[in-house]
BALOBA-1460 file (C-alpha; in Angstrom, 3 decimals):
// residues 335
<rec num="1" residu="x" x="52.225" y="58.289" z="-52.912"/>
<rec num="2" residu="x" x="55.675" y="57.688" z="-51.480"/>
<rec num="3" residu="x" x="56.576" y="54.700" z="-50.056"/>
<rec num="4" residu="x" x="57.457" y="56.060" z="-46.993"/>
<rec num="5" residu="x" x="53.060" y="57.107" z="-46.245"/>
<rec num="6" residu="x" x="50.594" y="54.509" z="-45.930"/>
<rec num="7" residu="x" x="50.785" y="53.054" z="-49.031"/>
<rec num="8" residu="x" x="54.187" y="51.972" z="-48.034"/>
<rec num="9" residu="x" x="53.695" y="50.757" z="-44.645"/>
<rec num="10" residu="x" x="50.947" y="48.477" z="-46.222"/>
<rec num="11" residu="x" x="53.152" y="47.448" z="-48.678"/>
<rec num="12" residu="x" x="55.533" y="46.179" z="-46.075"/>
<rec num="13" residu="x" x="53.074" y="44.878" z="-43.802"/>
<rec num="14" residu="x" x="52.067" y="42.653" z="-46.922"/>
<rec num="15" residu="x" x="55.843" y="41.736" z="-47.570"/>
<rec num="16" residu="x" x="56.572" y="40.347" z="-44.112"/>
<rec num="17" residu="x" x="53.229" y="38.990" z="-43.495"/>
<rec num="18" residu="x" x="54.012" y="35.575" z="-42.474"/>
<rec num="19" residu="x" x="56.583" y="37.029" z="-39.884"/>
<rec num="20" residu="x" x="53.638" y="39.243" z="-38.651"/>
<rec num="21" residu="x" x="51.419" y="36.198" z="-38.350"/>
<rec num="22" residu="x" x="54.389" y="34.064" z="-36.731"/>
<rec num="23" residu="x" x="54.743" y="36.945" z="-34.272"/>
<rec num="24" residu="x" x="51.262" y="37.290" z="-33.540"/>
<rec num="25" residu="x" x="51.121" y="33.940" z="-32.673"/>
<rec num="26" residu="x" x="54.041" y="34.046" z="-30.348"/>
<rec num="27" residu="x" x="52.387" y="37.214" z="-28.479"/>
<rec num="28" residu="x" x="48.793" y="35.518" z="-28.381"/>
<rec num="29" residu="x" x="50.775" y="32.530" z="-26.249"/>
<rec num="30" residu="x" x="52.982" y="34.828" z="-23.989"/>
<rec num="31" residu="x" x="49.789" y="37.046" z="-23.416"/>
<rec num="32" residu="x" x="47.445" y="34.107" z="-22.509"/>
<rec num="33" residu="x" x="50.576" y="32.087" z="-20.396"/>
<rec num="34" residu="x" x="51.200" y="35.598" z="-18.768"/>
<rec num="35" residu="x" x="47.366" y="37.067" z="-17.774"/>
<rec num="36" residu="x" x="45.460" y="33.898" z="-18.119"/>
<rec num="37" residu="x" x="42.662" y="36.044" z="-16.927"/>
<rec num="38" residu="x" x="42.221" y="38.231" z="-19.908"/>
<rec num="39" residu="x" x="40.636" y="35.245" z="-21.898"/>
<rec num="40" residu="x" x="37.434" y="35.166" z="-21.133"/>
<rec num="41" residu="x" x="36.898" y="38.918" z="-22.552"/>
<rec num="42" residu="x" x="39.131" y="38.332" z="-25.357"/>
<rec num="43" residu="x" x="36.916" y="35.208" z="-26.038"/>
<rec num="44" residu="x" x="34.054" y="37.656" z="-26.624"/>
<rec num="45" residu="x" x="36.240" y="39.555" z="-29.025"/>
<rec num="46" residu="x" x="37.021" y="36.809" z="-31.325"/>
<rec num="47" residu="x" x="33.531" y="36.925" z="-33.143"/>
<rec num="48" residu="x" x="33.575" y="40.692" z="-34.390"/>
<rec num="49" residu="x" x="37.338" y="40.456" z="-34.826"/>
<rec num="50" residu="x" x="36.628" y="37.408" z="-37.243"/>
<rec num="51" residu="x" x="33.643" y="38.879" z="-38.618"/>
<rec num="52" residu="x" x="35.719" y="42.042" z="-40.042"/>
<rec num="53" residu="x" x="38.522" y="39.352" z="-41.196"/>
<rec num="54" residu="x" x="35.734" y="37.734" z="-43.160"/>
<rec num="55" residu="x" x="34.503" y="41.372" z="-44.341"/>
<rec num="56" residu="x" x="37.752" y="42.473" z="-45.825"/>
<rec num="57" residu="x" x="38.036" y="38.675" z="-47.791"/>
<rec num="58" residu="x" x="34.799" y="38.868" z="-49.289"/>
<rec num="59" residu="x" x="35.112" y="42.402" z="-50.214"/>
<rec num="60" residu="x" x="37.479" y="41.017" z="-52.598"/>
<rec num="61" residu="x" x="35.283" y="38.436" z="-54.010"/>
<rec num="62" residu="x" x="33.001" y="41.062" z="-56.246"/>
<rec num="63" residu="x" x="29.832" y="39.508" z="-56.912"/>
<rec num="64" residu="x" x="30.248" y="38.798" z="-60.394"/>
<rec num="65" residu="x" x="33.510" y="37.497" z="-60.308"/>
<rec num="66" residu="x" x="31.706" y="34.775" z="-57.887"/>
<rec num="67" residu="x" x="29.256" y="33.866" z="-60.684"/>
<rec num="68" residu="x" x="31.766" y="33.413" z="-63.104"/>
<rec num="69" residu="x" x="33.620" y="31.027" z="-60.706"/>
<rec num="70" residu="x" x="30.804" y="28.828" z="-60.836"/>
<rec num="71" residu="x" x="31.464" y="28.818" z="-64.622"/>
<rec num="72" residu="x" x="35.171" y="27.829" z="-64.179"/>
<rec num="73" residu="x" x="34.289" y="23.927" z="-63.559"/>
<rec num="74" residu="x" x="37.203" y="22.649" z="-63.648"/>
<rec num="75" residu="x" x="38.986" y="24.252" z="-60.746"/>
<rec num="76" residu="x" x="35.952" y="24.189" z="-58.788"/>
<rec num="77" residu="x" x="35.313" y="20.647" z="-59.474"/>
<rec num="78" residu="x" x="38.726" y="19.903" z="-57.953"/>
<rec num="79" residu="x" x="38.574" y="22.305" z="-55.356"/>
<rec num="80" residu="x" x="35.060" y="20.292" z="-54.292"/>
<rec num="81" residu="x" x="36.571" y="16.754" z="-54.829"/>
<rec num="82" residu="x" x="39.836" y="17.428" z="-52.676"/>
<rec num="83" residu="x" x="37.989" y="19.267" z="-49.703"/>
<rec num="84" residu="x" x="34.542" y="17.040" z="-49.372"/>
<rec num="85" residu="x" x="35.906" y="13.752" z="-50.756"/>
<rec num="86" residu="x" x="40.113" y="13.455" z="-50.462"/>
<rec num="87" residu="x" x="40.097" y="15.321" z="-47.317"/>
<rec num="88" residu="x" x="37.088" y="13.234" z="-45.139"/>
<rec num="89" residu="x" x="38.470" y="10.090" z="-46.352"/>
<rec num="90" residu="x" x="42.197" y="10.791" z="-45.269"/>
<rec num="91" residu="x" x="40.317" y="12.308" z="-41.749"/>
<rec num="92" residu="x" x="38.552" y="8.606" z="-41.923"/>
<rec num="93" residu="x" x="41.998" y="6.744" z="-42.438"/>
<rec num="94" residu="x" x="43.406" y="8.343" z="-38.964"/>
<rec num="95" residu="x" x="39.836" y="8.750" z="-36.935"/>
<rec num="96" residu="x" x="40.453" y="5.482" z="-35.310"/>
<rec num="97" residu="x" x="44.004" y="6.939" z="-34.134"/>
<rec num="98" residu="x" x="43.015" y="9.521" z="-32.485"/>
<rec num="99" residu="x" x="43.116" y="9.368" z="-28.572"/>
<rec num="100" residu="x" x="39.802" y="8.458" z="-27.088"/>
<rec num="101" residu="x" x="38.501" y="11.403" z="-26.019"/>
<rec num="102" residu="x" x="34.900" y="12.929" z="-27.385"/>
<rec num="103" residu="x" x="36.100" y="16.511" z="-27.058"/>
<rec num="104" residu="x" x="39.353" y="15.550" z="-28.699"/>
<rec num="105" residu="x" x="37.428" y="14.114" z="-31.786"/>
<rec num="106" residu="x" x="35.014" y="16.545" z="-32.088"/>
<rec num="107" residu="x" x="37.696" y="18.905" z="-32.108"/>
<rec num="108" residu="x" x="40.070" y="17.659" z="-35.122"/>
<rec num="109" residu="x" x="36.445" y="16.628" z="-36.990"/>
<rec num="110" residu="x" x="35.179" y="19.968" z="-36.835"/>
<rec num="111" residu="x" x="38.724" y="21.909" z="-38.006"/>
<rec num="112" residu="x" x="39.940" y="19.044" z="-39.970"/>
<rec num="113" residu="x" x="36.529" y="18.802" z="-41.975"/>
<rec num="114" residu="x" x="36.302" y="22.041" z="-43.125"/>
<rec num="115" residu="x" x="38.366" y="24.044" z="-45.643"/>
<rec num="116" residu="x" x="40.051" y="27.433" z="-44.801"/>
<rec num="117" residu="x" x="38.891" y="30.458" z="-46.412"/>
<rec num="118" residu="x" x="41.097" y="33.323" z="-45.350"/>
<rec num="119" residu="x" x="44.277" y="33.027" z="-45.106"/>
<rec num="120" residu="x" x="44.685" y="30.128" z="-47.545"/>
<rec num="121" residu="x" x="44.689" y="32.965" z="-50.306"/>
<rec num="122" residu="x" x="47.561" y="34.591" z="-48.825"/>
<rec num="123" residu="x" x="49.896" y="31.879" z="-48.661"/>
<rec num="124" residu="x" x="48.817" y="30.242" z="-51.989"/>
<rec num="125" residu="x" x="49.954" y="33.298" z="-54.061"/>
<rec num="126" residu="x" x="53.083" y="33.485" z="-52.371"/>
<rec num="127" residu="x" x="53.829" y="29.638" z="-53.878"/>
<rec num="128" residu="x" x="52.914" y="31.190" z="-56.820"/>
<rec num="129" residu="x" x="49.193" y="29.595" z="-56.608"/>
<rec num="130" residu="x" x="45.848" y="31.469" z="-58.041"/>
<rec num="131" residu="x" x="44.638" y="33.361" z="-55.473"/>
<rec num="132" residu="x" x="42.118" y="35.183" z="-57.703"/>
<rec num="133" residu="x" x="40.167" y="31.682" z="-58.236"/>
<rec num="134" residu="x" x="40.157" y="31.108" z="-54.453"/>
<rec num="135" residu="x" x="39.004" y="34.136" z="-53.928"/>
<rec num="136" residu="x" x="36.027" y="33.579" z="-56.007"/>
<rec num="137" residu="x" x="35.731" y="30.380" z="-54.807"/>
<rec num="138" residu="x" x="35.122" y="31.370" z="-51.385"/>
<rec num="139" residu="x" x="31.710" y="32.276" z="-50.744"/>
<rec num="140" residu="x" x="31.231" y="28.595" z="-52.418"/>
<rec num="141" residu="x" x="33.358" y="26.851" z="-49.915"/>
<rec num="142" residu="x" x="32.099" y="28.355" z="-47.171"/>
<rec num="143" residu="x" x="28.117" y="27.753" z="-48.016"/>
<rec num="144" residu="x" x="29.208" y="24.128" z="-48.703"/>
<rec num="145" residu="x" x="31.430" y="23.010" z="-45.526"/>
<rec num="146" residu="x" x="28.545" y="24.805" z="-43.525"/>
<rec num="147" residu="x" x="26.121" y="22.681" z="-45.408"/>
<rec num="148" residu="x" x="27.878" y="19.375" z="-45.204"/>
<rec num="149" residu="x" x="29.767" y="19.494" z="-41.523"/>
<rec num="150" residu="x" x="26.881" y="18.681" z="-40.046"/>
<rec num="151" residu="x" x="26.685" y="14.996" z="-42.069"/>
<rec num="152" residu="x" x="29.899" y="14.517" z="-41.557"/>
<rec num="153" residu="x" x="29.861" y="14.797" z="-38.127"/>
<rec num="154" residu="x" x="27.308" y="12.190" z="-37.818"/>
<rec num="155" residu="x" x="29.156" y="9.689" z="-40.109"/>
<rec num="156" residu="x" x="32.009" y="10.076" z="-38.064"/>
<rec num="157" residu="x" x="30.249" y="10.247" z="-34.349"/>
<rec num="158" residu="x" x="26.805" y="8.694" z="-34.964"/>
<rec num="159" residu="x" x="23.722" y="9.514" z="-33.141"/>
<rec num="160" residu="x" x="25.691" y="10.521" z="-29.813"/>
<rec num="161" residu="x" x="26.255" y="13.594" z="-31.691"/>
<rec num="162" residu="x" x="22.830" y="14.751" z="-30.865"/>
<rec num="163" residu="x" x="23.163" y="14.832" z="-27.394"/>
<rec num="164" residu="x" x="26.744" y="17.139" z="-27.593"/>
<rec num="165" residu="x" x="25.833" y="19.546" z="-30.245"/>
<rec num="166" residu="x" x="23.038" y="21.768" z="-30.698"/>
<rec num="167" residu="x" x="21.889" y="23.677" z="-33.909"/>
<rec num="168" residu="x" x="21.371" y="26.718" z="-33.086"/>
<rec num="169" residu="x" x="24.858" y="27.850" z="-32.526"/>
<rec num="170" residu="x" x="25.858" y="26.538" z="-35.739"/>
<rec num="171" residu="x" x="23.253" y="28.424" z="-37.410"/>
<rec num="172" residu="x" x="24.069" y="32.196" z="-35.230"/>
<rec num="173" residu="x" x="28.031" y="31.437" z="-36.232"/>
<rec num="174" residu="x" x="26.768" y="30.979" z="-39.973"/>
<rec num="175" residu="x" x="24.391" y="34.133" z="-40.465"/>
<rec num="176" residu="x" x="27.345" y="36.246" z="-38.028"/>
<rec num="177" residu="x" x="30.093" y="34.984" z="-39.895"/>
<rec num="178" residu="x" x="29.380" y="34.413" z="-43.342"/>
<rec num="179" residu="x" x="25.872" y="35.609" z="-44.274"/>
<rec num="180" residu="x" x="26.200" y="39.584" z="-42.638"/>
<rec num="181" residu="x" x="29.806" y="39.856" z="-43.693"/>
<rec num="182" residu="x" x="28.997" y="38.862" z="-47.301"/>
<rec num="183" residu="x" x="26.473" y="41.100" z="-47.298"/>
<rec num="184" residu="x" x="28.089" y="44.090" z="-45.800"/>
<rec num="185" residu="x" x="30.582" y="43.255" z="-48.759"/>
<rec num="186" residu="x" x="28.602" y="43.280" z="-51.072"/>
<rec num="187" residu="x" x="26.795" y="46.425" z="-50.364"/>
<rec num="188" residu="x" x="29.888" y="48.297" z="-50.341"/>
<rec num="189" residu="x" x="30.712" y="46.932" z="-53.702"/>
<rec num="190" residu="x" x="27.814" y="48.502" z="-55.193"/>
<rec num="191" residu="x" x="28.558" y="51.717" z="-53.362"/>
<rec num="192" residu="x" x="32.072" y="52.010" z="-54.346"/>
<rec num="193" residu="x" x="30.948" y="50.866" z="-57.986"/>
<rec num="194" residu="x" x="28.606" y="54.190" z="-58.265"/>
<rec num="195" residu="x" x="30.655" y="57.012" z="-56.184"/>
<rec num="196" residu="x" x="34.274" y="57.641" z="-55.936"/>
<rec num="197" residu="x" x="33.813" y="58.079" z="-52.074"/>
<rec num="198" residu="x" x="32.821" y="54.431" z="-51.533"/>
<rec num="199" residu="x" x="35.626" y="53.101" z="-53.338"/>
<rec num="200" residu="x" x="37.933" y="55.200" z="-51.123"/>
<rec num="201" residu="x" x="36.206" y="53.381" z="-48.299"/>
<rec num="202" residu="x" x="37.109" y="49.977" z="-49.969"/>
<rec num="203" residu="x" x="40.265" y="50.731" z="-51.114"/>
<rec num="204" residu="x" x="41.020" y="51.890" z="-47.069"/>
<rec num="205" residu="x" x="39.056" y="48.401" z="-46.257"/>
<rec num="206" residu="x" x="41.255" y="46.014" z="-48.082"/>
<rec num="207" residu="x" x="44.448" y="47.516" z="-46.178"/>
<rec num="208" residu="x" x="43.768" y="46.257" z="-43.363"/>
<rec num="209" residu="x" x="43.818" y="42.691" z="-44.176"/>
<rec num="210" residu="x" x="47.194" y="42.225" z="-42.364"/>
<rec num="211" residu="x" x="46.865" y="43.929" z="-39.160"/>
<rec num="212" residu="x" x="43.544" y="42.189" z="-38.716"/>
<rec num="213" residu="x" x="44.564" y="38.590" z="-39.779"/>
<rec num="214" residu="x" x="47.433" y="38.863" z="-37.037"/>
<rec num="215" residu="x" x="45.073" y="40.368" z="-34.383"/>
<rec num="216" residu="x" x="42.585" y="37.333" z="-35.011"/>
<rec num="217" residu="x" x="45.693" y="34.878" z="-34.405"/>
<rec num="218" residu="x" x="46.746" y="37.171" z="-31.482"/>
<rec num="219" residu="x" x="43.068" y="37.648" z="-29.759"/>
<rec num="220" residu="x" x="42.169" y="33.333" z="-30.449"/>
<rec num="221" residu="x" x="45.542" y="32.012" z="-29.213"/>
<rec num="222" residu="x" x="45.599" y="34.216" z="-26.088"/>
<rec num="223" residu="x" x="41.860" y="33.367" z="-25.285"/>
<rec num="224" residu="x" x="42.360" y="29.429" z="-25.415"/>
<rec num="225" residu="x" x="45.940" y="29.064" z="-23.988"/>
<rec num="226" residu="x" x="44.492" y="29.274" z="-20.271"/>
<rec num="227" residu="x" x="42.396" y="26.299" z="-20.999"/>
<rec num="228" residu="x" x="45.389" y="24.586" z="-21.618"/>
<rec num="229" residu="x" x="45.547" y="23.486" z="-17.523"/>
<rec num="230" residu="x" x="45.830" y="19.871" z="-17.287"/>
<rec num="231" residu="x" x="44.636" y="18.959" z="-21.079"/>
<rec num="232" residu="x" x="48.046" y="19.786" z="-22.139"/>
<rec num="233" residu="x" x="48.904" y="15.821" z="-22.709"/>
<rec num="234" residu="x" x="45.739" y="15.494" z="-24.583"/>
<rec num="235" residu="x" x="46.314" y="18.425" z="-27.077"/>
<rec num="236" residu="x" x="49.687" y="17.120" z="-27.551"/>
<rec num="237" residu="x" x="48.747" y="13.928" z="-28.706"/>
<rec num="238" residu="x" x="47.054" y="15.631" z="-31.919"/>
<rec num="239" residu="x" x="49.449" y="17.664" z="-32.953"/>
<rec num="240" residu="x" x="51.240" y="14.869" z="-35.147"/>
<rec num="241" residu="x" x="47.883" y="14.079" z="-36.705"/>
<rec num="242" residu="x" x="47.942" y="17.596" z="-37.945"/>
<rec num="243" residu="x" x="51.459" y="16.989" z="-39.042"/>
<rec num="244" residu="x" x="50.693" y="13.914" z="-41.088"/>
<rec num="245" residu="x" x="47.748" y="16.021" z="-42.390"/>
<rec num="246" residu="x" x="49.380" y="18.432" z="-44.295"/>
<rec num="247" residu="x" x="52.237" y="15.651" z="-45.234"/>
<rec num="248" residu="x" x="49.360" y="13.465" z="-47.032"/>
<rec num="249" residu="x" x="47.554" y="16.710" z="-48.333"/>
<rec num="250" residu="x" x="50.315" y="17.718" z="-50.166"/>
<rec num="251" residu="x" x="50.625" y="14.740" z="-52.585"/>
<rec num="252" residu="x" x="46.396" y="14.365" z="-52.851"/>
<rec num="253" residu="x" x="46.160" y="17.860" z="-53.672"/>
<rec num="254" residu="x" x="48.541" y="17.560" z="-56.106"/>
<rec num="255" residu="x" x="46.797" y="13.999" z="-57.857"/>
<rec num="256" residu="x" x="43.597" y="16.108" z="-57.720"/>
<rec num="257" residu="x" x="45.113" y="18.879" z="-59.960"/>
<rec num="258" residu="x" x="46.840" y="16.266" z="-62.240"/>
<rec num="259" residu="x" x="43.201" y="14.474" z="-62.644"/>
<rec num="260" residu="x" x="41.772" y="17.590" z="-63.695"/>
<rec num="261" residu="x" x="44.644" y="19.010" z="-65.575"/>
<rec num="262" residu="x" x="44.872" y="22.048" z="-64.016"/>
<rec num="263" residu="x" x="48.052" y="24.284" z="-64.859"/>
<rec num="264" residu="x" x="50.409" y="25.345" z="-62.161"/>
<rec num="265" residu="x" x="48.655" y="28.200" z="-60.590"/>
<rec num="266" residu="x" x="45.506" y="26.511" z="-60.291"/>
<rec num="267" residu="x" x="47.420" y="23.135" z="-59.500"/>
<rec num="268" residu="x" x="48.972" y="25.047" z="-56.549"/>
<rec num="269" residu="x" x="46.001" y="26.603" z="-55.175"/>
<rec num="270" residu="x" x="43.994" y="23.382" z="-55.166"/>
<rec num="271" residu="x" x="47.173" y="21.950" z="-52.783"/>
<rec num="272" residu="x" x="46.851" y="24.746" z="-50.563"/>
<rec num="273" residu="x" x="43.041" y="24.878" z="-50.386"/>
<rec num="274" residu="x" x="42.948" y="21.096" z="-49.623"/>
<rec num="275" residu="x" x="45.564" y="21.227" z="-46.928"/>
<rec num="276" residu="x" x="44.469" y="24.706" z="-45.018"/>
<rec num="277" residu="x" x="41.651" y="24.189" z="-42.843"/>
<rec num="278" residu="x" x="38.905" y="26.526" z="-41.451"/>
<rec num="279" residu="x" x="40.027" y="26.661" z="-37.841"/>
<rec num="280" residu="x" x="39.021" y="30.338" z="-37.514"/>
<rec num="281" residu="x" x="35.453" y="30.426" z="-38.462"/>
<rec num="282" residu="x" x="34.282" y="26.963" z="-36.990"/>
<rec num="283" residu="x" x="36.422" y="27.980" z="-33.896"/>
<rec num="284" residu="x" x="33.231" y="30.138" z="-32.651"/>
<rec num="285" residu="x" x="31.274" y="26.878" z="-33.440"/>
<rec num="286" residu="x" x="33.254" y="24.680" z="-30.525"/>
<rec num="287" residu="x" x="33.281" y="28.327" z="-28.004"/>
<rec num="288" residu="x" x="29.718" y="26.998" z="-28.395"/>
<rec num="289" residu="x" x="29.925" y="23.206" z="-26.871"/>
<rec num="290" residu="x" x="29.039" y="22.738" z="-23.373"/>
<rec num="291" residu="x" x="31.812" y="22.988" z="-20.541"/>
<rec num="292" residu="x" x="32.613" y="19.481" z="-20.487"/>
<rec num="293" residu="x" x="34.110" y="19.513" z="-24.237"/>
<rec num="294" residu="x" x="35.912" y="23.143" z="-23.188"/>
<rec num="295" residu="x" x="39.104" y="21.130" z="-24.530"/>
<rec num="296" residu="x" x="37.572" y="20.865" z="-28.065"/>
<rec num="297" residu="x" x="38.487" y="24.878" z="-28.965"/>
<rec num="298" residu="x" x="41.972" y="24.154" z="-27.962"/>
<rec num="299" residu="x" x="42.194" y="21.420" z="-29.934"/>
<rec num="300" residu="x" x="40.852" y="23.759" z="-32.874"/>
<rec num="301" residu="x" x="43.521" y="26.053" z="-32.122"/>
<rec num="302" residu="x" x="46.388" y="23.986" z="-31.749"/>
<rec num="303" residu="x" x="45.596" y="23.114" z="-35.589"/>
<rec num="304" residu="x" x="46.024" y="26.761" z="-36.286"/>
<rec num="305" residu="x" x="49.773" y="26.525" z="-34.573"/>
<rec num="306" residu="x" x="50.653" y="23.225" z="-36.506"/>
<rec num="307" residu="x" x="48.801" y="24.521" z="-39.405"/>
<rec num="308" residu="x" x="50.680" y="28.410" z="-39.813"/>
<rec num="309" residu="x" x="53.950" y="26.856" z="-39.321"/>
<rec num="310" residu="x" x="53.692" y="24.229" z="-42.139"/>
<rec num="311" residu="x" x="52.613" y="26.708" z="-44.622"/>
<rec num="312" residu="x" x="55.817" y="28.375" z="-44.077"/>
<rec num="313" residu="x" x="57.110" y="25.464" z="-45.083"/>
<rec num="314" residu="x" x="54.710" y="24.593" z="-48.039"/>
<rec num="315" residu="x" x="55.461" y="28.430" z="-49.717"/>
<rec num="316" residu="x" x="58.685" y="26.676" z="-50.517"/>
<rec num="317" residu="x" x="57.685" y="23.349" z="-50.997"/>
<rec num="318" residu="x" x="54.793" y="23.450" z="-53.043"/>
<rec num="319" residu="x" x="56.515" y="25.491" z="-56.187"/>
<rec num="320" residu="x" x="58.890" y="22.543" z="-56.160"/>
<rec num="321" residu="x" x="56.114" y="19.748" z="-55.787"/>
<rec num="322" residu="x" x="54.115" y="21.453" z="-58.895"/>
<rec num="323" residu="x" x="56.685" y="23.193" z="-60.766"/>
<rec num="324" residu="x" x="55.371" y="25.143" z="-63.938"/>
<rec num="325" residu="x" x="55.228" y="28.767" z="-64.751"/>
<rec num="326" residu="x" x="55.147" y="31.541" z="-62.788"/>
<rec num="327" residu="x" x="52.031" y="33.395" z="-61.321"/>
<rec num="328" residu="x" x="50.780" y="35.935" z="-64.157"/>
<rec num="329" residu="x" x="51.677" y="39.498" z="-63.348"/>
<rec num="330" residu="x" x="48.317" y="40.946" z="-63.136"/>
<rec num="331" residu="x" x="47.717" y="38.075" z="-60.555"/>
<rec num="332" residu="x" x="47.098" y="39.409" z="-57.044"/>
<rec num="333" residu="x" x="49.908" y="37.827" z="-54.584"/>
<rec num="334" residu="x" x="47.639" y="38.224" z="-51.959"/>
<rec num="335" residu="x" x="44.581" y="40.309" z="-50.308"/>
């Protein structure tokens, strides 16, 4: 196909991806600053647009490959230890820190706690990271934060916990986010694994991985910045947590990879997965909190900002951190 048809233009799109995400980002804030009241409907839009994110990841993630990342222990044994032991104890180290507000908390616990699962894989193959083994990973990481947040949150907030969050959101954002998309995925793995026409469909699926990464960034940003109001001092005040975050994560990711003697690629990926956090999909989780914590999504958010702009900075970083051999040819870049 010549690079001037689709092909192309997805090609490109997947070249200058972390412009498109930068820019989407920039757009979500002028559009929310400029028609603060569009965010209530683009609220409602951040679910499905998330869910088909999540969709086009997993459809990556065939299910055997999944099965066989159980297998590879060693990477997932360090991609377990950095993001359910490193991570909660660093989180621990600058709780007491954090300004003493219960929305604010709950906010950084529930984005700091988890691990990302999207667009972790994107940046961790441009530094040259394995993004096929965080692919597979995925499904893992996702069943597991879900499993433990929960436990963690009570550790960190004790029993007044109870009185703020309820279950049943948590539960609808898990079956809406994880379990139907994973199925959906699956199913059209099969299809596309018995006729030619359903791989067509998931060859046409996985293109779209860039245009609907930056409309998620676009449609959450724009949604949240009108909440902004008078909280503006308060989400300030956590953005050089998330700053010292990524700082710290850099070096424990990389002790994690040492301990298990993982080679570059992996070594790499296990920095990035440890240092990207899940502010997307436990974003519909804090939509969910009464109206008196309606600063907690913001704080969620603002992560994302601080978060996007350090990975810029960690594509060039990292390769220097962990230095080693190149990513293998046949190893996808990205989604």
């Amino acid at each position: 196909m010549s690079q001037q048809g689709p092909q192309g233009l997805v090609d490109r799109m997947e070249h200058h991806q972390v412009a498109i995400y930068l820019a989407a980002l920039a757009a979500g804030g002028l559009l929310g600053w400029a028609a603060p009241g569009l965010g209530p409907g683009l609220e409602h839009s951040i679910n499905p647009v998330l869910g088909a994110l999540l969709f086009v990841t997993f459809l990556q993630v065939p299910a055997a490959e999944l099965v066989r990342s159980l297998r590879d222990g060693r990477f997932l044994s360090a991609a377990v230890l950095v993001n359910f032991v490193a991570v909660p104890l660093v989180v621990a180290a600058m709780f007491t820190f954090l300004p003493d507000d219960q929305a604010v908390r709950l906010g950084v616990l529930l984005v700091l706690l988890c691990p990302c699962v999207d667009y972790v894989i994107v940046f961790s193959g441009l530094a040259g990271g394995s993004s096929r083994r965080l692919l597979a990973a995925t499904p893992f990481l996702l069943v597991a934060q879900m499993l433990l947040l929960p436990g963690f949150l009570y550790l960190f907030m004790g029993s007044e916990l109870a009185d703020i969050v309820e279950v049943g959101p948590f539960v609808e954002a898990f079956v809406v986010l994880i379990v139907i998309p994973l199925a959906f995925a699956w199913a059209l793995q099969a299809w596309a694994g018995r006729r030619p026409a359903g791989q067509k469909v998931s060859d046409g699926a996985t293109t779209t991985m860039v245009p609907l990464m930056a409309a998620t960034l676009l449609v959450v940003v724009a949604s949240q910045v009108p909440k902004l109001g008078d909280n503006l001092t308060d989400v300030a005040a956590v953005v050089p947590f998330y700053a010292a975050f990524l700082v710290v994560m850099a070096f424990a990711g990389k002790a994690v990879a040492r301990l298990f003697r993982l080679d570059a690629s992996a070594g790499r990926a296990i920095v990035f997965t440890g240092a990207t956090r899940n502010s997307l999909v436990v974003l519909p989780l804090a939509l969910a909190l009464p109206d008196d914590l309606a600063i907690t999504p913001v704080v969620v958010v603002t992560q994302t900002l601080v978060e996007v702009l350090g990975m810029v900075v960690y594509v060039r970083l990292v390769p220097r951190l962990m230095p080693g051999r190149e990513r293998p040819a046949n190893e996808p870049v990205a989604p």
